[in-house]
C-alpha positions as CSV (number, residue, x, y, z in Angstrom):
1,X,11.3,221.2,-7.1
2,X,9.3,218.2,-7.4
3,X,9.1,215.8,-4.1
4,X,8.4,212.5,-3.9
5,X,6.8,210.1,-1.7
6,X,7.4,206.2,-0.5
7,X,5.4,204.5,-2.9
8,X,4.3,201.8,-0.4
9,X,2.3,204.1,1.4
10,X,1.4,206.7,-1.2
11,X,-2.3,207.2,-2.5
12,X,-3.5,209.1,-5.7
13,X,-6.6,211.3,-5.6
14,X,-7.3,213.3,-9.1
15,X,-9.6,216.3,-7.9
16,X,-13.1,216.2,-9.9
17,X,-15.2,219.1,-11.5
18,X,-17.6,218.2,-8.6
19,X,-14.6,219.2,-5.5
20,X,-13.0,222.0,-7.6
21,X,-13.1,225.3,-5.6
22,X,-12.9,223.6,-1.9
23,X,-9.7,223.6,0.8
24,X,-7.3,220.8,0.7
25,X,-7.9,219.7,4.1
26,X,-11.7,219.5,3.5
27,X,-11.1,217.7,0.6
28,X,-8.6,215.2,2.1
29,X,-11.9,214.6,4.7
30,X,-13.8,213.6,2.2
31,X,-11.5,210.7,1.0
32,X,-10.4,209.8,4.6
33,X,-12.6,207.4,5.9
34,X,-13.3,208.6,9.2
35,X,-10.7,211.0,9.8
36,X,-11.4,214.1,11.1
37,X,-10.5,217.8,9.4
38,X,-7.4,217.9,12.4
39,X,-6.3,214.4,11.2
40,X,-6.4,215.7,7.5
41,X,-4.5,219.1,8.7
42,X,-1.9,217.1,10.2
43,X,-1.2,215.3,7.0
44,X,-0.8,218.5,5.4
45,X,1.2,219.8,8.4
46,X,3.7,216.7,8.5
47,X,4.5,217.4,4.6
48,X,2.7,214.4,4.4
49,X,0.5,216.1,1.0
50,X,1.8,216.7,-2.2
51,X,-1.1,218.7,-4.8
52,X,0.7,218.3,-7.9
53,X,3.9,217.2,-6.8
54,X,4.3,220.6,-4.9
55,X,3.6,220.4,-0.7
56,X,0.4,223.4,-0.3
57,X,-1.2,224.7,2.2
58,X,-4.6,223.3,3.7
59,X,-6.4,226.4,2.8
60,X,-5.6,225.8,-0.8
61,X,-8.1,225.5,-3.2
62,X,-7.9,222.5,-5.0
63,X,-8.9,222.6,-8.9
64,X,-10.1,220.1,-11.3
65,X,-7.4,217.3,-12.5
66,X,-5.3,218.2,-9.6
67,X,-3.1,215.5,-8.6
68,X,-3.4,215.0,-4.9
69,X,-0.7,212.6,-3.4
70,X,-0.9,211.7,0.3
71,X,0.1,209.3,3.3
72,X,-1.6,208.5,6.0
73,X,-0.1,209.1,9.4
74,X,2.1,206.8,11.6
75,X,-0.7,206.7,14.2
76,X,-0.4,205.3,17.8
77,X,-3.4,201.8,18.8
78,X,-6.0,203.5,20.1
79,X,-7.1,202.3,23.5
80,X,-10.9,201.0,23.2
81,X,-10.8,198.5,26.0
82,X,-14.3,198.8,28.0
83,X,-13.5,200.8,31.1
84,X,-15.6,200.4,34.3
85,X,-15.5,204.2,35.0
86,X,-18.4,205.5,36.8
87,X,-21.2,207.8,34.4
88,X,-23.3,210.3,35.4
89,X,-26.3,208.9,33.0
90,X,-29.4,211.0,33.4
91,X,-31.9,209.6,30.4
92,X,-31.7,206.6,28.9
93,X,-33.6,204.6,25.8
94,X,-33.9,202.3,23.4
95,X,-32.2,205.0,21.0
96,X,-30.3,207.5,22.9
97,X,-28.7,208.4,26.4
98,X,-27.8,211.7,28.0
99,X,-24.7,211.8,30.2
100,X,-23.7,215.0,32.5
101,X,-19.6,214.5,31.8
102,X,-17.3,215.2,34.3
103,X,-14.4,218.3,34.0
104,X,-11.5,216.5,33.0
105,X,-12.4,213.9,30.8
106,X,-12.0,213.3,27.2
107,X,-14.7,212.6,24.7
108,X,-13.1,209.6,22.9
109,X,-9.2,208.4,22.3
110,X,-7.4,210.6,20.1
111,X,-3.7,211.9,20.0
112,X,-2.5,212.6,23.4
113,X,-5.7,210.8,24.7
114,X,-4.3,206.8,24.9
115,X,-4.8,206.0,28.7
116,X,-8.1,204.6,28.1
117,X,-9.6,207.4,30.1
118,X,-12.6,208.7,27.9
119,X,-15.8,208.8,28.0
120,X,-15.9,206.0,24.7
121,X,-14.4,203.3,27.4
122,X,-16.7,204.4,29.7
123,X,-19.6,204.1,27.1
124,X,-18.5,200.6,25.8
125,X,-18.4,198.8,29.7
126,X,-22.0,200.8,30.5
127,X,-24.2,201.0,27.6
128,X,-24.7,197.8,25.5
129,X,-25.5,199.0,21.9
130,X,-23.7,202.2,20.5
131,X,-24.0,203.7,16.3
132,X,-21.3,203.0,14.1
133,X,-21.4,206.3,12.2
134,X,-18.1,207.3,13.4
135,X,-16.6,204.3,13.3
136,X,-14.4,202.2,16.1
137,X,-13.0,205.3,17.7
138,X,-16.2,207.5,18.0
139,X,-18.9,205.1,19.2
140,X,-22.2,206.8,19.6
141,X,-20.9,210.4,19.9
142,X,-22.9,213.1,18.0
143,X,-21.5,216.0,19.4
144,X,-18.3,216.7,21.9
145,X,-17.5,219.0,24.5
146,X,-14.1,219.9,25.6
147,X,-11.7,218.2,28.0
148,X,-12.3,220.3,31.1
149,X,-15.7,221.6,30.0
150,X,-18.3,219.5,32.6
151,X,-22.1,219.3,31.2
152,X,-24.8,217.2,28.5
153,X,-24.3,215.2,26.0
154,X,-26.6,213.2,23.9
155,X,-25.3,209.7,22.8
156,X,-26.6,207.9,19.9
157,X,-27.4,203.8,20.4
158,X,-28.0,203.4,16.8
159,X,-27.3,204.5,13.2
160,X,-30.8,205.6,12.9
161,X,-31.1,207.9,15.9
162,X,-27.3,208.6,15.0
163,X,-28.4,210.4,11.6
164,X,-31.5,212.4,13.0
165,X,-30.0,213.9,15.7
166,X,-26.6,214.8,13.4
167,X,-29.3,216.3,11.7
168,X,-30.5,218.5,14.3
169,X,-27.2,219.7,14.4
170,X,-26.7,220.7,11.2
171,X,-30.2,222.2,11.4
172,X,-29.8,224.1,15.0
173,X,-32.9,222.8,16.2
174,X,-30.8,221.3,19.3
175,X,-30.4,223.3,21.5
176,X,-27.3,223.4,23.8
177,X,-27.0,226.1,26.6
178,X,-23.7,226.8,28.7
179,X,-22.9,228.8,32.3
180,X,-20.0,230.6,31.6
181,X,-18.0,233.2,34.3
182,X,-16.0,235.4,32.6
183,X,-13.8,238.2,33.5
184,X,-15.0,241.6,33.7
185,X,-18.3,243.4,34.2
186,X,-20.5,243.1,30.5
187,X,-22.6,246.0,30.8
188,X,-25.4,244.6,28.1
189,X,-27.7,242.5,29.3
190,X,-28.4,240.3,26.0
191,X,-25.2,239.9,23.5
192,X,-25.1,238.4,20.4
193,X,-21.4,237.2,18.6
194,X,-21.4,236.2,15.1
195,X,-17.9,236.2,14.2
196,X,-16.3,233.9,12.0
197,X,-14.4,230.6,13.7
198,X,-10.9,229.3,12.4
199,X,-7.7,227.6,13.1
200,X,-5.4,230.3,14.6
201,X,-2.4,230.8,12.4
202,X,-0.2,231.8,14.9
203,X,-0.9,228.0,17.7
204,X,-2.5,225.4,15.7
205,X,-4.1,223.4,18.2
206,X,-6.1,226.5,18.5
207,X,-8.8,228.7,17.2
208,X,-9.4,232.3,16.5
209,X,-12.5,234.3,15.0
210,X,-11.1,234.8,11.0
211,X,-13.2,236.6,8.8
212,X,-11.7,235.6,6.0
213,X,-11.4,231.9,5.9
214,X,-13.7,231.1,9.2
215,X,-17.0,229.2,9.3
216,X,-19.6,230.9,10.8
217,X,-19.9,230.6,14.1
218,X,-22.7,232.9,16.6
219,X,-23.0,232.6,20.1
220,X,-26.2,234.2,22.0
221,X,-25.3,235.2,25.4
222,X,-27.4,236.8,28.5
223,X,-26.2,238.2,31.8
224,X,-27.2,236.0,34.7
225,X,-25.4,237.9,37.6
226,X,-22.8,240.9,37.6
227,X,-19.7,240.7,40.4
228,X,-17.2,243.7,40.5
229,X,-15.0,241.9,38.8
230,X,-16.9,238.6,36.8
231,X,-19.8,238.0,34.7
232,X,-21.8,235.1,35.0
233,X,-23.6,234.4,31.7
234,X,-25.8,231.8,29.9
235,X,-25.1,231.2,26.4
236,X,-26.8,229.5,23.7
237,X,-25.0,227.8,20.5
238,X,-26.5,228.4,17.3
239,X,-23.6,227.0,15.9
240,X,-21.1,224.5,17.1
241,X,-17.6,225.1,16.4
242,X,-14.6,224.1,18.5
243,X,-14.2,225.7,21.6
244,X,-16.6,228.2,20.4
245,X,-17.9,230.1,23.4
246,X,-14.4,230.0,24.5
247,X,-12.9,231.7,21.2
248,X,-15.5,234.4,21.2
249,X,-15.4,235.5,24.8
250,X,-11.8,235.8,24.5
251,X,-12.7,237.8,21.4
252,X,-14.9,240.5,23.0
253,X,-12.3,240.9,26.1
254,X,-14.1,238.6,28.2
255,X,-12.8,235.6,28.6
256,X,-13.8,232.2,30.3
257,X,-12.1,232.4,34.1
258,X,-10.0,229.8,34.4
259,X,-9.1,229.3,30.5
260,X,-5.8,227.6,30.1
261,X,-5.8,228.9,25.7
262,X,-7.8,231.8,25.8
263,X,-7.7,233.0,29.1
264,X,-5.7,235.6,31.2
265,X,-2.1,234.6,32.0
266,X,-2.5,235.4,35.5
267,X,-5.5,234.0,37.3
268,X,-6.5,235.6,40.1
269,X,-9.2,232.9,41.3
270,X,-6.7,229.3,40.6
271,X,-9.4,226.9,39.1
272,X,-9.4,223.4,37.6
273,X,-10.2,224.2,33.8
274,X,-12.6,226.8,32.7
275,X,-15.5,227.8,33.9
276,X,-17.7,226.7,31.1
277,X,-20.6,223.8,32.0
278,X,-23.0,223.0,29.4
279,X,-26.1,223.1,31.4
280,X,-29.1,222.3,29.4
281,X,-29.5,220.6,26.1
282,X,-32.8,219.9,24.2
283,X,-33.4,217.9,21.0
284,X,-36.2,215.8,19.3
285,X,-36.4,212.4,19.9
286,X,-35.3,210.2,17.1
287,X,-38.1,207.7,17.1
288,X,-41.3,209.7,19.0
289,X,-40.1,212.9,17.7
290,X,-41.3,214.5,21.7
291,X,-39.1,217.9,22.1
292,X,-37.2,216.5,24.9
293,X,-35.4,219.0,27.7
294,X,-32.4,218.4,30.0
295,X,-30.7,220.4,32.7
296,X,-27.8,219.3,35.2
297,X,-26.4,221.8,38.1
298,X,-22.8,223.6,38.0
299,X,-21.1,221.0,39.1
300,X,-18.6,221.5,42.5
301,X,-15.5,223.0,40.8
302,X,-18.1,225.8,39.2
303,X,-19.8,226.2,42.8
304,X,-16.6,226.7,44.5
305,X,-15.1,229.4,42.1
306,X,-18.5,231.0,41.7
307,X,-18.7,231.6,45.6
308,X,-15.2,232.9,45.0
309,X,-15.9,235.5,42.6
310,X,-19.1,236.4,44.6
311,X,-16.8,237.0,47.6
312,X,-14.5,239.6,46.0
């Protein structure tokens, strides 16, 4: 059964030699001015994608001469309005500023995210100049961390510095480097997890390690303290997948105290978020190319569980 489309809103994309072989939704990317691979997912997910008339899933494989059919998404004004909300700024340059973010708030507007809230509105009343390389919505931001996750992150003032450190990224040669308490007692002292990162089939506003269809994701982790019943580790992204360290704690049977997804059900400490703080982040300066270092404290929320744990 063929479907169709309203032809007002419809767009055409005939796959090319060059994109034969790769997933629908990372293909959609690539035609979506900056959308991201969960916008081009929920396209798929809304029946909103047609691959030869037919609707497919976004691990399909498209193939040369496919006809790709798609509408963009009914999407809700994003809130950019410049928000005096108090930052934690602890560098700042001509090219780049580091900011310790608070538990609780969001990177920058996105669905479910329209109060004006974020960390963008916070950028755009404090910091004058901010890239455009992810457009309107994603001023400045190279890299995110999640919602109740507190810790550094480098922001980019312009394109140029933008592009070196996405670089870095893509390289590893930034280093980021997260406290995490998990639950349980991890007898090895140095751990290493490289297991494959995907969305989770069964929630998909989720991940879960796939070794099938996952990017690679590895996580370096060493043991800090051991409680009776916690673990309090320091671990080191070689990759950067979402909720990442989260994902492969959970995976290995230790998971993040305090992890609303992929924590226990029952907590027996009650906490606000998970006890995840990026702590230490270093990169190379865009325009003196200095290896630069920065570190920030637990902050109170981490303290407060911490002593908890200790106690029991």
């Amino acid at each position: 059964m063929k479907i169709l489309l309203a032809k007002t809103k419809m767009k055409k994309l005939i796959v090319s030699l060059l994109d034969s072989g790769i997933r629908l939704d990372a293909y959609l990317v690539k035609y979506l001015d900056g959308k991201s691979r969960s916008y081009a997912q929920k396209v798929i997910e809304e029946k909103k994608c047609l691959v030869n008339s037919k609707l497919s899933k976004d691990s399909y494989k498209v193939r040369e001469n496919d006809v790709v059919e798609f509408e963009l998404l009914d999407e809700k004004p994003l809130n950019l309005e410049k928000k005096d909300i108090k930052l934690d700024i602890i560098y700042q340059d001509e090219d780049v500023v580091v900011i310790n973010k608070p538990r609780g708030m969001v990177v920058h507007p996105s669905n479910g995210h329209y109060d004006g809230n974020t960390l963008v509105n916070a950028l755009l009343y404090s910091i004058k100049d901010l890239s455009s390389i992810n457009g309107v919505v994603r001023p400045g931001i190279v890299h995110r961390i999640d919602k109740n996750t507190s810790g550094l992150l480098v922001v980019a003032k312009n394109d140029e510095a933008h592009i070196f450190l996405q670089n870095q990224l893509k390289d590893h040669s930034m280093y980021r480097e997260y406290y995490a308490l998990v639950e349980g007692v991890i007898p090895h002292q140095d751990l290493k997890i490289d297991a494959p990162i995907g969305r989770d089939p069964k929630d998909r506003l989720k991940r879960a390690v796939d070794i099938y269809e996952g990017k690679e994701a590895v996580t370096y982790a060493h043991v800090e303290e051991r409680m009776k019943n916690y673990t309090l580790l320091s671990c080191r992204l070689e990759t950067g997948r979402t909720h990442q360290i989260r994902v492969h704690m959970a995976y290995i049977k230790h998971p993040i105290v305090g992890d609303p997804e992929y924590g226990k059900r029952h907590q027996e400490i009650k906490c606000n978020g998970q006890m995840l703080h990026a702590y230490k982040l270093t990169f190379i300066h865009p325009r003196t190319k200095e290896k630069m270092t920065f570190c920030c404290p637990i902050d109170e929320e981490f303290r407060r569980v911490l002593e908890i744990a200790r106690s029991k």
